[in-house]
TORZADREN-904999 format. One record per residue (C-alpha): z, y, x; residue in three letters. Coordinates in Angstrom, 3 decimals, always signed. Layout:
! TORZADREN-904999
<atom <Z Y X> "Ala">
...
//
This chain:
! TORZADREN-904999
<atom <+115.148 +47.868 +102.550> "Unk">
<atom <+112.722 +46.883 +99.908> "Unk">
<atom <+111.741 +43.701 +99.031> "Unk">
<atom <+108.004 +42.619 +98.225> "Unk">
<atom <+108.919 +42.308 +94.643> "Unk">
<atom <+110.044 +45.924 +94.591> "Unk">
<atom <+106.981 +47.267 +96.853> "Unk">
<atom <+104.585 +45.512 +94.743> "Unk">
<atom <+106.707 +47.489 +91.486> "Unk">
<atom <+106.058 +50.595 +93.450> "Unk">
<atom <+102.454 +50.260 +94.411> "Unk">
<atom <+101.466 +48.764 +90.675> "Unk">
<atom <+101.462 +52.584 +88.965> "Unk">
<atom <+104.667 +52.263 +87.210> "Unk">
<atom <+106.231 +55.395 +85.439> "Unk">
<atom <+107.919 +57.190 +88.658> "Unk">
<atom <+110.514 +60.207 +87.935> "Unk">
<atom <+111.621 +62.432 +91.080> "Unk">
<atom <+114.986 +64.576 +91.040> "Unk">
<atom <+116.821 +66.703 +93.479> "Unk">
<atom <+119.474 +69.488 +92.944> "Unk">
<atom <+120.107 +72.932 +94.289> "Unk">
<atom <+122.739 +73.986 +96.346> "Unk">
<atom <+125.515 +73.950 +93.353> "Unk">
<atom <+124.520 +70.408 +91.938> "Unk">
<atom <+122.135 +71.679 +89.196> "Unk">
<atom <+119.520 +68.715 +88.960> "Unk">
<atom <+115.869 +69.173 +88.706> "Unk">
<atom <+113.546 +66.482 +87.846> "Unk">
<atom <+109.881 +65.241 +86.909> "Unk">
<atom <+107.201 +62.649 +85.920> "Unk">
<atom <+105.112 +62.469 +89.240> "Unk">
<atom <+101.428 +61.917 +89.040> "Unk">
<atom <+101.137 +59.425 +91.660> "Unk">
<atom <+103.070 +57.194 +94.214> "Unk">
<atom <+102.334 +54.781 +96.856> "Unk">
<atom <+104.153 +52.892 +99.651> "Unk">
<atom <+103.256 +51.909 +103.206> "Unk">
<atom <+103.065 +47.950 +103.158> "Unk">
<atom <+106.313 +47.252 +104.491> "Unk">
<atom <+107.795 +50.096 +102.443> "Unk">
<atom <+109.711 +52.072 +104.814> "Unk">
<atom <+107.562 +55.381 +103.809> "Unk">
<atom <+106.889 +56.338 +100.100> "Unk">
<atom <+105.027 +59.245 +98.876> "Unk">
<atom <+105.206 +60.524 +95.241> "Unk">
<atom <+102.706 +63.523 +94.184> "Unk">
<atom <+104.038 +66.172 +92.002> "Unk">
<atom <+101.939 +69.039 +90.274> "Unk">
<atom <+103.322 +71.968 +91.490> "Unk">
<atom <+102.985 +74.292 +88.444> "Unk">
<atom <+105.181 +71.880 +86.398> "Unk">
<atom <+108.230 +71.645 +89.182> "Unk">
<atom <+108.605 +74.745 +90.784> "Unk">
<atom <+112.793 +74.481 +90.704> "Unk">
<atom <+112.285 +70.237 +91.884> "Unk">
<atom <+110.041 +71.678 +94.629> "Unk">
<atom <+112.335 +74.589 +95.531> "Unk">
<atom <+115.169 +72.033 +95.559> "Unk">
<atom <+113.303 +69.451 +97.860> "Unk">
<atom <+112.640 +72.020 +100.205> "Unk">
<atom <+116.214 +73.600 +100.171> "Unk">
<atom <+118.083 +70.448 +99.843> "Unk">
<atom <+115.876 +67.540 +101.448> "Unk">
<atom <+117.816 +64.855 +99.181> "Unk">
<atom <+115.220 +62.933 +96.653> "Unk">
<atom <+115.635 +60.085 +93.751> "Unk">
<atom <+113.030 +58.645 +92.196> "Unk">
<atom <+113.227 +55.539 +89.750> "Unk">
<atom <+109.940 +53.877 +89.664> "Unk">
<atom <+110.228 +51.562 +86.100> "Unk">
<atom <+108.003 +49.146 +84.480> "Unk">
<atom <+107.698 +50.408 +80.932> "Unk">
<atom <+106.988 +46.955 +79.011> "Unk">
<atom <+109.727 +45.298 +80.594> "Unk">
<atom <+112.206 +48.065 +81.710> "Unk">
<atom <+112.064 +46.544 +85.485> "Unk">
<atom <+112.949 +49.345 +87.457> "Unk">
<atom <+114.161 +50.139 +91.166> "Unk">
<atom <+115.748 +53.691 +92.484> "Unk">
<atom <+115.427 +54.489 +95.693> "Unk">
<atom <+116.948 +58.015 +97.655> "Unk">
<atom <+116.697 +59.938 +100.414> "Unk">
<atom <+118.414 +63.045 +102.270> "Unk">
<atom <+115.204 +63.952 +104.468> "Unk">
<atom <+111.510 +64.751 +102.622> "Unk">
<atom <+108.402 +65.910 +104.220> "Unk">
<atom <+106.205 +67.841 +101.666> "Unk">
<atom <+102.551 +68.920 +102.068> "Unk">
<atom <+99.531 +69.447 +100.001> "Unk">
<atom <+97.564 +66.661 +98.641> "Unk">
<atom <+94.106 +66.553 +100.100> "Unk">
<atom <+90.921 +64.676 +99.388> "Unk">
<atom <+92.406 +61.770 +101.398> "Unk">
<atom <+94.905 +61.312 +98.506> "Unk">
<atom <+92.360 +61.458 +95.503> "Unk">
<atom <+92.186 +57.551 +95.484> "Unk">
<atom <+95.990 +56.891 +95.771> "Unk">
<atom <+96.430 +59.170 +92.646> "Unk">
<atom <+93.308 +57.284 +90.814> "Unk">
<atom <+94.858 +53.985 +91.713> "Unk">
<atom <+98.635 +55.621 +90.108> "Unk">
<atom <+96.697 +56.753 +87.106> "Unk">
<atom <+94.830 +53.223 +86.684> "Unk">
<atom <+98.407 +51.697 +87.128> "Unk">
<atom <+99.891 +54.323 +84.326> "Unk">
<atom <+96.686 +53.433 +82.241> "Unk">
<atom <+97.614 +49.546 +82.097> "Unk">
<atom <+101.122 +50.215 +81.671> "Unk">
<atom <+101.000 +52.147 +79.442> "Unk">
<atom <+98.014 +50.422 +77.511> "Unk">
<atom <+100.680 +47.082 +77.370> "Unk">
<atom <+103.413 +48.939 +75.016> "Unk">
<atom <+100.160 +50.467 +72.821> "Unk">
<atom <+99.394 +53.829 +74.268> "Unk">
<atom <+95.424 +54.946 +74.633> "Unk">
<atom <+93.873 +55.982 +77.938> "Unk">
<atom <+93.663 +59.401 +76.602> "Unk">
<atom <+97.409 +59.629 +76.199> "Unk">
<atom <+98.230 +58.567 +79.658> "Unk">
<atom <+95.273 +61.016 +81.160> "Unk">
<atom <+96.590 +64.299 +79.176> "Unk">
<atom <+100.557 +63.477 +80.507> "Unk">
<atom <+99.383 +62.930 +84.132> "Unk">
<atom <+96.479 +65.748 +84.130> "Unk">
<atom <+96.541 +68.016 +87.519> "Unk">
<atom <+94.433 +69.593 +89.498> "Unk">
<atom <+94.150 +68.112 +92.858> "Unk">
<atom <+94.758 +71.793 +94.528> "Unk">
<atom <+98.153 +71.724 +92.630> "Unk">
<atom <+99.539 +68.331 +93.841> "Unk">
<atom <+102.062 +68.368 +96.485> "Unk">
<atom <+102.696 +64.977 +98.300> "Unk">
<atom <+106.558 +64.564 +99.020> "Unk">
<atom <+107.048 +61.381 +101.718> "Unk">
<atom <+109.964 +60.303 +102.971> "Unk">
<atom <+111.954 +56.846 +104.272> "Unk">
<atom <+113.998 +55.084 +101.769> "Unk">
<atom <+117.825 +55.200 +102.922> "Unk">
<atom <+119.318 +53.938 +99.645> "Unk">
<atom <+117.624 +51.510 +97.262> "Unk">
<atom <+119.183 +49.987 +93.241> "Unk">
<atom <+118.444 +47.678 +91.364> "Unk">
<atom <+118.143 +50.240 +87.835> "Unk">
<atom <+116.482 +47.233 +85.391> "Unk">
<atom <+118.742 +46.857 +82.390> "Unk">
<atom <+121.159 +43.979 +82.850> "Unk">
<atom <+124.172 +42.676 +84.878> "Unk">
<atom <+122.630 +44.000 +88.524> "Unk">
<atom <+122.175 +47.516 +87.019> "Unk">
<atom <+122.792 +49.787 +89.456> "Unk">
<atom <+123.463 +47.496 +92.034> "Unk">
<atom <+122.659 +48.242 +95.884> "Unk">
<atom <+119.811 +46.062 +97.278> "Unk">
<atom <+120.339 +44.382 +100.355> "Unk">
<atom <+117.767 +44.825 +103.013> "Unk">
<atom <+114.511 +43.336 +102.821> "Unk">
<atom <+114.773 +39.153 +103.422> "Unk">
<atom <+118.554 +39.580 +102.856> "Unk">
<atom <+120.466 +37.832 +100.314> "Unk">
<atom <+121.473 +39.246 +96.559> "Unk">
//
């Protein structure tokens, strides 16, 4: 479903927002604190610290349906992808160097429209006891980057535009 150009988005530590909804439609949303993608990304996790979305993690759970908009910050390149199926667990020692990777990503990023280190370390602070990993499989995947193919559908990995 998603092209290398929109993997290589996903795995660079771009800003990534999660949202869900409860049972009436009320949405729930957050800035995660790390992401990554299998190669071939058919499975993405996204890390959320738990004490800042208890309702998005309630709603995950309850509801199983996920967006998240991974976006570029310097150039506004972004991709949303969604789901109606998550698996959620607690991050572990195994994840520590995916989320140093993300905040390394979120660092350069954020560095290239003039944000400090510091900045980028106090919005994504957690402790790794407090992460929850959410992983699921992409069913739906847009084109969000500003422009003519905003919002667009994107076709399946080596298809056509």
């Amino acid at each position: 479903m998603l092209s290398p150009e929109f993997i290589a988005l996903i795995t660079s530590g771009v800003s990534t927002i999660v949202a869900s909804h409860d049972a009436s439609g009320r949405p729930s949303l957050m800035r995660a604190v790390g992401a990554a993608t299998t190669p071939d990304g058919t499975r993405i996790t996204v890390y959320l610290n738990r004490p800042a979305c208890p309702q998005l993690l309630a709603d995950l759970q309850a509801t199983g349906q996920i967006a998240v908009v991974f976006s570029e910050p310097f150039s506004h390149r972004a991709v949303q992808v969604k789901a109606c199926r998550v698996e959620l667990r607690a991050a572990g020692p195994e994840d520590a160097p995916v989320l140093a990777r993300y905040l390394a990503g979120m660092e350069h990023e954020l560095g290239r429209i003039g944000f400090g280190p510091d900045y980028t370390r106090t919005m994504l602070a957690y402790q790794l006891g407090d992460v929850a990993a959410v992983s699921f499989s992409p069913e739906q995947a847009f084109d969000q980057t500003p422009g003519p193919k905003a919002g667009a559908s994107l076709p399946p990995a080596g298809g056509m535009a």
